[in-house]
PDB file with one MODEL, atoms N, CA, C and O in Angstrom:
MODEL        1
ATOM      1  N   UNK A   1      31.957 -48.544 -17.014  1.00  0.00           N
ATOM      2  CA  UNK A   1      31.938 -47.212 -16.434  1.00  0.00           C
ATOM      3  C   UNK A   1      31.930 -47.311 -14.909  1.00  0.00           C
ATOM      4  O   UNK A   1      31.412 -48.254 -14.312  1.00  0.00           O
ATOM      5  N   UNK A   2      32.579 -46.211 -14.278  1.00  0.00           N
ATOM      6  CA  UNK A   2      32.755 -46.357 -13.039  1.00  0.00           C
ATOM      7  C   UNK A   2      31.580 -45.235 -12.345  1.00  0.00           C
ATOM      8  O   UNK A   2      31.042 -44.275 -12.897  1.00  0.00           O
ATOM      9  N   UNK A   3      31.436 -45.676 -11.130  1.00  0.00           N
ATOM     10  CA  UNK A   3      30.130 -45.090 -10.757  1.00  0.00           C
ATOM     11  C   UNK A   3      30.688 -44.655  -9.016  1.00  0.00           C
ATOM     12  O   UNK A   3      31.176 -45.434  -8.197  1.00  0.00           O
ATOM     13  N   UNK A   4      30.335 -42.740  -8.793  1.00  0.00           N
ATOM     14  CA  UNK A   4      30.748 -42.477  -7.466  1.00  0.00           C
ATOM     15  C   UNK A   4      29.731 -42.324  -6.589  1.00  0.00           C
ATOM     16  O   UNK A   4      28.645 -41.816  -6.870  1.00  0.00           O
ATOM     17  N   UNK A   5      30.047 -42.742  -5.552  1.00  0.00           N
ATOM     18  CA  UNK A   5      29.133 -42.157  -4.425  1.00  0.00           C
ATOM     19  C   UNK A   5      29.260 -40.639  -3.833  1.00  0.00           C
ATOM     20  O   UNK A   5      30.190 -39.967  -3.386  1.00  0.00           O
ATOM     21  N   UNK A   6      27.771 -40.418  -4.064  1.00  0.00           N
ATOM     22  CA  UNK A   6      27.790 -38.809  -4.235  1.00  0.00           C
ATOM     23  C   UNK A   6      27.932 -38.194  -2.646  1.00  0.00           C
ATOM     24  O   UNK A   6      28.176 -36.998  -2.486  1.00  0.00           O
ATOM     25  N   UNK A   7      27.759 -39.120  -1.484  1.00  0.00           N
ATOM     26  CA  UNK A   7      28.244 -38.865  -0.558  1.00  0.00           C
ATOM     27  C   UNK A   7      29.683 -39.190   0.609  1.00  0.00           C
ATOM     28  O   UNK A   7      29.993 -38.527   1.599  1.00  0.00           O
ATOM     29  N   UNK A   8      30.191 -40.132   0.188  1.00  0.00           N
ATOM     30  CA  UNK A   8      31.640 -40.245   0.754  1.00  0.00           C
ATOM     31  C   UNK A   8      33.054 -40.053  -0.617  1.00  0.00           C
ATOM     32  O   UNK A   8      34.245 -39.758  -0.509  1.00  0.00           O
ATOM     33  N   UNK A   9      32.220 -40.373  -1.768  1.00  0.00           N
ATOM     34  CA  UNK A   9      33.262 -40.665  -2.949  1.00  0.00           C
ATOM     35  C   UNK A   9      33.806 -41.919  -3.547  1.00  0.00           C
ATOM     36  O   UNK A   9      34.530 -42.195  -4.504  1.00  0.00           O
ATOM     37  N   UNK A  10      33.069 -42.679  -2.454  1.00  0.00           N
ATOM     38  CA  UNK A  10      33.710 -44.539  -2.931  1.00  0.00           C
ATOM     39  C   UNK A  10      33.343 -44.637  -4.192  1.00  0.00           C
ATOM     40  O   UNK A  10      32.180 -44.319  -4.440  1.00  0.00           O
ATOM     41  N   UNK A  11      34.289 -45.132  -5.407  1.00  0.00           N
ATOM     42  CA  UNK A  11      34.079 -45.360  -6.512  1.00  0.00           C
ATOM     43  C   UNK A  11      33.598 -46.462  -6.415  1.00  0.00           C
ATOM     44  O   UNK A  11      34.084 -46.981  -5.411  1.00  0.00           O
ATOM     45  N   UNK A  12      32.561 -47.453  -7.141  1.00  0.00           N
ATOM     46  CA  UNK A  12      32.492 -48.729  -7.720  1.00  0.00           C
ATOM     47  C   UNK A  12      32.932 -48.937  -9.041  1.00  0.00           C
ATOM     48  O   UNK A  12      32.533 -48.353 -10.048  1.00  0.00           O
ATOM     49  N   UNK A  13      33.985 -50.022  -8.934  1.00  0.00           N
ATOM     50  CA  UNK A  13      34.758 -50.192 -10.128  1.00  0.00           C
ATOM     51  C   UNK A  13      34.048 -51.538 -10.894  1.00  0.00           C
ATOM     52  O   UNK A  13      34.550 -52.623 -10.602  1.00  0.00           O
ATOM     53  N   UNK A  14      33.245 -51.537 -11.575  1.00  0.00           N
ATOM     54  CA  UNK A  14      32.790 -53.544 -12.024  1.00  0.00           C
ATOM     55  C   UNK A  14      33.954 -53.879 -12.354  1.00  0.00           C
ATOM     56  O   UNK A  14      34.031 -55.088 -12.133  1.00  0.00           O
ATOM     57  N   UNK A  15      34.990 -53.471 -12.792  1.00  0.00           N
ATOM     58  CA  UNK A  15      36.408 -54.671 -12.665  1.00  0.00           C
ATOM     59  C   UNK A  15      36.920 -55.114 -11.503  1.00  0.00           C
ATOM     60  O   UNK A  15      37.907 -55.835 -11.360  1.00  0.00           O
ATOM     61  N   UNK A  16      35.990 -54.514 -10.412  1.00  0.00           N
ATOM     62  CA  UNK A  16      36.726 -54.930  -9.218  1.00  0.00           C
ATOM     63  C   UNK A  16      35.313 -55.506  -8.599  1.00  0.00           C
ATOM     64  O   UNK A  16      35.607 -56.405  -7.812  1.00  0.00           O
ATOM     65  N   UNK A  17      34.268 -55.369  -8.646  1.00  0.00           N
ATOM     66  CA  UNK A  17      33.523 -55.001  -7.715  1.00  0.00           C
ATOM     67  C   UNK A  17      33.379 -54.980  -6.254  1.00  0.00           C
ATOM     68  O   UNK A  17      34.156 -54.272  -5.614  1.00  0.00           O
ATOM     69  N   UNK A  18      32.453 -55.690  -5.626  1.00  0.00           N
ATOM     70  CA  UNK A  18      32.797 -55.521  -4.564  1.00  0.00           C
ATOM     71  C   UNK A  18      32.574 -56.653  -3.707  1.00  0.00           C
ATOM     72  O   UNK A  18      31.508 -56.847  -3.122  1.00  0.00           O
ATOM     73  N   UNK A  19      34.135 -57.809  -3.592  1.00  0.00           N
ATOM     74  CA  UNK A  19      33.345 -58.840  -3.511  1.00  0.00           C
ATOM     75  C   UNK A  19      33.695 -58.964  -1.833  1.00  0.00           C
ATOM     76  O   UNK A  19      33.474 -60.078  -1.358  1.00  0.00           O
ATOM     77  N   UNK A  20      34.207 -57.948  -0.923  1.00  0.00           N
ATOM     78  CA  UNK A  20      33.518 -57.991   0.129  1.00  0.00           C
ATOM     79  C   UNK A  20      32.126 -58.217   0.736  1.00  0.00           C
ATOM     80  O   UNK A  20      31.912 -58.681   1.856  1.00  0.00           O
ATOM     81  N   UNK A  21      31.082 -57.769  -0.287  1.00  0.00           N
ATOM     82  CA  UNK A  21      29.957 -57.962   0.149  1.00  0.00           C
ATOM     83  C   UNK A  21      29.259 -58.658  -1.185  1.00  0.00           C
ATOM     84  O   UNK A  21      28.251 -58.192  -1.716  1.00  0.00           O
ATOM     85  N   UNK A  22      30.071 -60.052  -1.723  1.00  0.00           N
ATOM     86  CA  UNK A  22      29.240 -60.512  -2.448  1.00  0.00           C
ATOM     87  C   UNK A  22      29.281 -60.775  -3.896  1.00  0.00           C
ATOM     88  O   UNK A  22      28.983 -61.835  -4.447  1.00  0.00           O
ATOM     89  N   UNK A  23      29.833 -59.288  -4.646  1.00  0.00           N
ATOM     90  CA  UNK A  23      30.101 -58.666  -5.692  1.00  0.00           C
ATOM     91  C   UNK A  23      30.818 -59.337  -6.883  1.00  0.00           C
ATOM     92  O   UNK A  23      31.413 -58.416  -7.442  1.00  0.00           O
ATOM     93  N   UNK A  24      30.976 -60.101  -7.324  1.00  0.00           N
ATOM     94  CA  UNK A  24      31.748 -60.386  -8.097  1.00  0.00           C
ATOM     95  C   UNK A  24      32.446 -59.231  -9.157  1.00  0.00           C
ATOM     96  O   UNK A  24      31.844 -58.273  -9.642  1.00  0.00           O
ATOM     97  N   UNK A  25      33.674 -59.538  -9.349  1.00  0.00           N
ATOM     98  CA  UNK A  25      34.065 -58.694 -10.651  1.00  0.00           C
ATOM     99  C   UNK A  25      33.666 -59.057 -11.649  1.00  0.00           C
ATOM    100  O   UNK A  25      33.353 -60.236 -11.818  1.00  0.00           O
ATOM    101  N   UNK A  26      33.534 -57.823 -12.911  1.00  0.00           N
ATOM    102  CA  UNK A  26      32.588 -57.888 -14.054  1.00  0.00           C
ATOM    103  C   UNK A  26      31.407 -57.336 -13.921  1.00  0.00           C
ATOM    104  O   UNK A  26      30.756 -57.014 -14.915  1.00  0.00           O
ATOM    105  N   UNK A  27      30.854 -57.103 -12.374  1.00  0.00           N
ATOM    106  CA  UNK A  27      29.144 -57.040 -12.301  1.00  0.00           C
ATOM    107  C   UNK A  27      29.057 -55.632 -12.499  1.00  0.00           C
ATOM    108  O   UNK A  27      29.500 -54.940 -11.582  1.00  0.00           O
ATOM    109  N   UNK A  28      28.653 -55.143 -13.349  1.00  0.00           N
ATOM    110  CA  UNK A  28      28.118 -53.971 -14.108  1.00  0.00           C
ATOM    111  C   UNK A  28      27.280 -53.236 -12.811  1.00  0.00           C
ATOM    112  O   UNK A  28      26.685 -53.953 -12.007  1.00  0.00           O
ATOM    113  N   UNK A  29      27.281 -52.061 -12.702  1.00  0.00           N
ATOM    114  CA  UNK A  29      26.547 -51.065 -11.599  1.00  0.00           C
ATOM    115  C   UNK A  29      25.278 -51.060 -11.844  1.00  0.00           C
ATOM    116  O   UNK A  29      24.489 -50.805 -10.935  1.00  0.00           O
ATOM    117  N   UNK A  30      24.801 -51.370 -13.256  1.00  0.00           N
ATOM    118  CA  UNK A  30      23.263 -52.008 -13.470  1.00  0.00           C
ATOM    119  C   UNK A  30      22.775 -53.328 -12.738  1.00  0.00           C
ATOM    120  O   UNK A  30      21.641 -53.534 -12.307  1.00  0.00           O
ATOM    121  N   UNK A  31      23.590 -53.964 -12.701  1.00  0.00           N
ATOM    122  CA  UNK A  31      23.338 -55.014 -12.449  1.00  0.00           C
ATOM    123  C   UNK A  31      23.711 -55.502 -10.863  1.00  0.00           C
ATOM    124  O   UNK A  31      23.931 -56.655 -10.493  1.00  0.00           O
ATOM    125  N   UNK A  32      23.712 -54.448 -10.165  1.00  0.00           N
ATOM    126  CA  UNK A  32      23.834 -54.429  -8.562  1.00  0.00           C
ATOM    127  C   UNK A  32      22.345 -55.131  -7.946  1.00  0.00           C
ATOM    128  O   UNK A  32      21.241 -54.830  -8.400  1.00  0.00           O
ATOM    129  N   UNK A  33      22.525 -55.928  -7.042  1.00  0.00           N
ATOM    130  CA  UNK A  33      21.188 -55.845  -6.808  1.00  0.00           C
ATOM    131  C   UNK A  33      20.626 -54.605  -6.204  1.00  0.00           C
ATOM    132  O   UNK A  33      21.372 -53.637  -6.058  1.00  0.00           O
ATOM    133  N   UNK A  34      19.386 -54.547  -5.842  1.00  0.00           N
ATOM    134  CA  UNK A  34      18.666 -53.274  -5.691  1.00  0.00           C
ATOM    135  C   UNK A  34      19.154 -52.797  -3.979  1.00  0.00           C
ATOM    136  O   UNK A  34      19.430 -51.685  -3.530  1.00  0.00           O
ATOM    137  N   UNK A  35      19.118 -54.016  -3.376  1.00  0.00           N
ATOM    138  CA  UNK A  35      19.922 -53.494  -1.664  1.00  0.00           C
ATOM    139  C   UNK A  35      21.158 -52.984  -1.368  1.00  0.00           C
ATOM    140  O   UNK A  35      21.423 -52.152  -0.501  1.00  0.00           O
ATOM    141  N   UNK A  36      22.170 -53.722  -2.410  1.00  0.00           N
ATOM    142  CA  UNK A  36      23.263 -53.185  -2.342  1.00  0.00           C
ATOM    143  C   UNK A  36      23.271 -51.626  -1.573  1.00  0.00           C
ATOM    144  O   UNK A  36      22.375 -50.781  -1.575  1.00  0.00           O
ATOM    145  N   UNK A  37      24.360 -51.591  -1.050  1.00  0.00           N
ATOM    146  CA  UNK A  37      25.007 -50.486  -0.730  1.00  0.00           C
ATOM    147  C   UNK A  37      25.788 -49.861  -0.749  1.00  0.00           C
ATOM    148  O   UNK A  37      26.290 -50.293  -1.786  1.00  0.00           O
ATOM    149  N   UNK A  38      26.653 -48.823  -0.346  1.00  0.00           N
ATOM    150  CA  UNK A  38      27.614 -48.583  -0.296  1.00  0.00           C
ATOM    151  C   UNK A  38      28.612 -49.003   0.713  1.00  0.00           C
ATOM    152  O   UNK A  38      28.172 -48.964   1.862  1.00  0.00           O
ATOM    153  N   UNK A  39      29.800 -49.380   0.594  1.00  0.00           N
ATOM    154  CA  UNK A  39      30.367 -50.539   1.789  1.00  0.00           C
ATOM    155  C   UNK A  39      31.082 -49.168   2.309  1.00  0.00           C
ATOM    156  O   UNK A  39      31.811 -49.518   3.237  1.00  0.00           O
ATOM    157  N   UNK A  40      31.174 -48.005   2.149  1.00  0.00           N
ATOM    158  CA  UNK A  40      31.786 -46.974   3.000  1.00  0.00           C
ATOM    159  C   UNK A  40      30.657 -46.338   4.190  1.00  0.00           C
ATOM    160  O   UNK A  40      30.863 -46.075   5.374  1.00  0.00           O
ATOM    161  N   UNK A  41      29.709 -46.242   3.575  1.00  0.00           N
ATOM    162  CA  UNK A  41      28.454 -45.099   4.405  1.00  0.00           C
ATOM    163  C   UNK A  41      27.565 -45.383   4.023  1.00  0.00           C
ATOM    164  O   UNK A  41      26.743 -44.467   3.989  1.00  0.00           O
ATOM    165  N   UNK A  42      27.074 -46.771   3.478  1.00  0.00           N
ATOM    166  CA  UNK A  42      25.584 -47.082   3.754  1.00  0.00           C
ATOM    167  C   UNK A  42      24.347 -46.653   2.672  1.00  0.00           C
ATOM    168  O   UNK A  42      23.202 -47.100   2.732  1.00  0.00           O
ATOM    169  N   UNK A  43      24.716 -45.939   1.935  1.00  0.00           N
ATOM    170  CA  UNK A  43      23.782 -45.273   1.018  1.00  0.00           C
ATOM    171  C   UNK A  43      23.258 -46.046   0.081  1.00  0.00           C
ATOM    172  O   UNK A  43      23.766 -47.167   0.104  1.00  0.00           O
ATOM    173  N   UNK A  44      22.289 -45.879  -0.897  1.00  0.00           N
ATOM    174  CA  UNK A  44      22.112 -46.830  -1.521  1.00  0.00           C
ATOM    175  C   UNK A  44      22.372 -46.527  -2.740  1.00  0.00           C
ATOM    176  O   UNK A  44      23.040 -45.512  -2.935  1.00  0.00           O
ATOM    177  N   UNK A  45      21.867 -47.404  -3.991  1.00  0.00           N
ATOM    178  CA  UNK A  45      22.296 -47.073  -5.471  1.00  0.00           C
ATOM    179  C   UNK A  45      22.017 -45.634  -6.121  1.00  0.00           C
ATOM    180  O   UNK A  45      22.702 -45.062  -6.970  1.00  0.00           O
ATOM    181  N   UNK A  46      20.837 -45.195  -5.507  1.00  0.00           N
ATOM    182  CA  UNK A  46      20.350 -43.815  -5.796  1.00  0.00           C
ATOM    183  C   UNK A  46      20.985 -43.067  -5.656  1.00  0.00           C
ATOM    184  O   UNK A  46      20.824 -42.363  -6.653  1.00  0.00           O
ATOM    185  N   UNK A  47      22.064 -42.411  -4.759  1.00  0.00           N
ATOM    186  CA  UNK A  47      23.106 -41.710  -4.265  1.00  0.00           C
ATOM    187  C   UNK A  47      24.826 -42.066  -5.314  1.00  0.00           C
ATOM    188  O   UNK A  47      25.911 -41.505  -5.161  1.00  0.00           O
ATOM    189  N   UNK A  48      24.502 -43.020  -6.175  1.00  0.00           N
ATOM    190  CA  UNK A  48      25.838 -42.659  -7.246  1.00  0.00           C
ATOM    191  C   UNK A  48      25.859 -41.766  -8.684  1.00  0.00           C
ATOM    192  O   UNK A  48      24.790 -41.605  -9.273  1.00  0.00           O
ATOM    193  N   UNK A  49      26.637 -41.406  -9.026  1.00  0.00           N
ATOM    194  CA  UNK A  49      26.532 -40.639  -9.958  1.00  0.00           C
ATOM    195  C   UNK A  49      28.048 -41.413 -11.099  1.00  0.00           C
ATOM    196  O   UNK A  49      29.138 -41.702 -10.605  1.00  0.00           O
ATOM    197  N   UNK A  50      27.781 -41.561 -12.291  1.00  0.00           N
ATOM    198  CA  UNK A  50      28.785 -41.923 -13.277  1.00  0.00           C
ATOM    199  C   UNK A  50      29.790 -40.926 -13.191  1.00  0.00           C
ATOM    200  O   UNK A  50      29.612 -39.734 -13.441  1.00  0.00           O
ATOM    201  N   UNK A  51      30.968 -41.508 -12.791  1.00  0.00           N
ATOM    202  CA  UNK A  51      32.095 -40.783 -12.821  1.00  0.00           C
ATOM    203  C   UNK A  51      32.764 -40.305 -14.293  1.00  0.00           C
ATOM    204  O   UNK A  51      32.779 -41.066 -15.261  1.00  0.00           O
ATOM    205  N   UNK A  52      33.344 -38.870 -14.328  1.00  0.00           N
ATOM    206  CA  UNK A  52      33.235 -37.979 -15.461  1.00  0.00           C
ATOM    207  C   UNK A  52      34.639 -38.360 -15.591  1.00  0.00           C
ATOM    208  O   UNK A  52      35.321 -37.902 -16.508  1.00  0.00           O
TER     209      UNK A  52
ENDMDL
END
C-alpha cells in the first residue's frame, strides 16, 4: 500500500522506496524507521495518510 503525505502529497511507494535517504525497495511504510521523513518537506511519519 502506498502511503501520502498529507502535507505536500509525496507518495511513498515500498516498491520504490526511498533509497535517496537510505530506503531500500520492498521496505513497507511500517517498517520506516521512526525518524524518517519526508524527503519533500520534512514532516514526519505521522503526517501520511494510506492512499485511497
Amino acid at each position: 500500500m502506498k502511503y501520502v503525505c498529507d502535507v505536500c502529497g509525496y507518495v511513498y511507494d515500498p516498491a520504490v522506496g526511498d533509497p535517496d535517504n537510505g530506503v531500500a525497495p520492498g521496505t513497507a511504510f511500517e517498517d520506516l524507521p521512526e525518524d524518517w521523513v519526508c524527503p519533500l518537506c520534512s514532516v514526519g511519519k505521522d503526517s501520511f495518510s494510506p492512499e485511497e
